[in-house]
C-alpha positions as CSV (number, residue, x, y, z in Angstrom):
1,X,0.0,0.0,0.0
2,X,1.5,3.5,-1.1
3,X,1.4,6.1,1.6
4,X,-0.1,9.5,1.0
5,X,2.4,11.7,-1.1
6,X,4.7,14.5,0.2
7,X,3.8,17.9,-0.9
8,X,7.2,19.2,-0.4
9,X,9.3,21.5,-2.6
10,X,11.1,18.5,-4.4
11,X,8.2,17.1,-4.7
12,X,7.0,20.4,-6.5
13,X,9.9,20.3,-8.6
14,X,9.4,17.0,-9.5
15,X,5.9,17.6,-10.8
16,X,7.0,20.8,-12.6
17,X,9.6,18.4,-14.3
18,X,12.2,20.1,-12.8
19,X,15.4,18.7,-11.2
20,X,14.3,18.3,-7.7
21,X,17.4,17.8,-5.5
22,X,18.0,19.9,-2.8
23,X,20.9,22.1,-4.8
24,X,19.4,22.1,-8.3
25,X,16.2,24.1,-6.5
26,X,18.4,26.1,-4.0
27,X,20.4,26.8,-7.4
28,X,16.9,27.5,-9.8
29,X,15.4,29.9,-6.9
30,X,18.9,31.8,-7.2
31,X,18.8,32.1,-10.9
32,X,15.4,33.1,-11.2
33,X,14.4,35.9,-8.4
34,X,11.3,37.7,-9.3
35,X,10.4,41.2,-9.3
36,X,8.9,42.7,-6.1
37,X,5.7,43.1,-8.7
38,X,5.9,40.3,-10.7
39,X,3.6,37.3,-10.0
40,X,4.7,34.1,-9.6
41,X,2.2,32.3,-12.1
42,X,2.9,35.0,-15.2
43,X,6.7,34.9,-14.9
44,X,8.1,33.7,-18.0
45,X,10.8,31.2,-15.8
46,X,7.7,28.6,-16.6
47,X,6.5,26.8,-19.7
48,X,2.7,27.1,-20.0
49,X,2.5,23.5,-18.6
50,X,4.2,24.6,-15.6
51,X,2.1,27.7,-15.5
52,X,-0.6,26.3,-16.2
53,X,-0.6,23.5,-12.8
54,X,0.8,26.7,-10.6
55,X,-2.6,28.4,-11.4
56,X,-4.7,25.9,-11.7
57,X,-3.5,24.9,-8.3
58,X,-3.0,28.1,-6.6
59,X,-6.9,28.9,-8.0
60,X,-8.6,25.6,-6.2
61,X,-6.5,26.0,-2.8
62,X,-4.8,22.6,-3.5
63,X,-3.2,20.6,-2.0
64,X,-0.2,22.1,-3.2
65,X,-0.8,25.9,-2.4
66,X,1.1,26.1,0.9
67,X,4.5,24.9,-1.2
68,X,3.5,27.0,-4.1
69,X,3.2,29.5,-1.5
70,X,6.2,28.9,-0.3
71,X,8.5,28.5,-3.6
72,X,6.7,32.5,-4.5
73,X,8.1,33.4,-1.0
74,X,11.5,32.4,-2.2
75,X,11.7,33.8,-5.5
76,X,10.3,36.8,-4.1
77,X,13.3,37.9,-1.0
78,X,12.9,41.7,-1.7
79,X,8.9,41.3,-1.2
């Protein structure tokens, strides 16, 4: 029996098909810091599949939002 899956950021990543080790994300979130006014889901750092699961699951409250959440935290320090 599979246990329930981790919503985690490498788990995020993984999903977004996106390496998803620690360092490739510590390393993407460095490489790709956002614009204080520049939302997370319309940043061109994402292909529109990517973009697409981001709003999709940002708009239902998902099971994903608070690591969504989070990842926009990160790219966003100067926020």
């Amino acid at each position: 029996m599979l246990g329930e899956p981790e919503y985690n950021m490498n788990e995020l990543f993984a999903q977004l098909g996106l390496e998803s080790s620690d360092e490739a994300i510590d390393k993407f979130i460095a490489n790709n810091q956002l614009a204080k006014e520049e939302k997370l889901t319309e940043s061109d750092i994402w292909n529109d599949n990517q973009r697409m699961f981001l709003q999709e699951e940002w708009s239902k409250d998902a099971v994903w939002v608070e690591t969504i959440d989070e990842l926009n935290v990160r790219l966003h320090p100067d926020a």
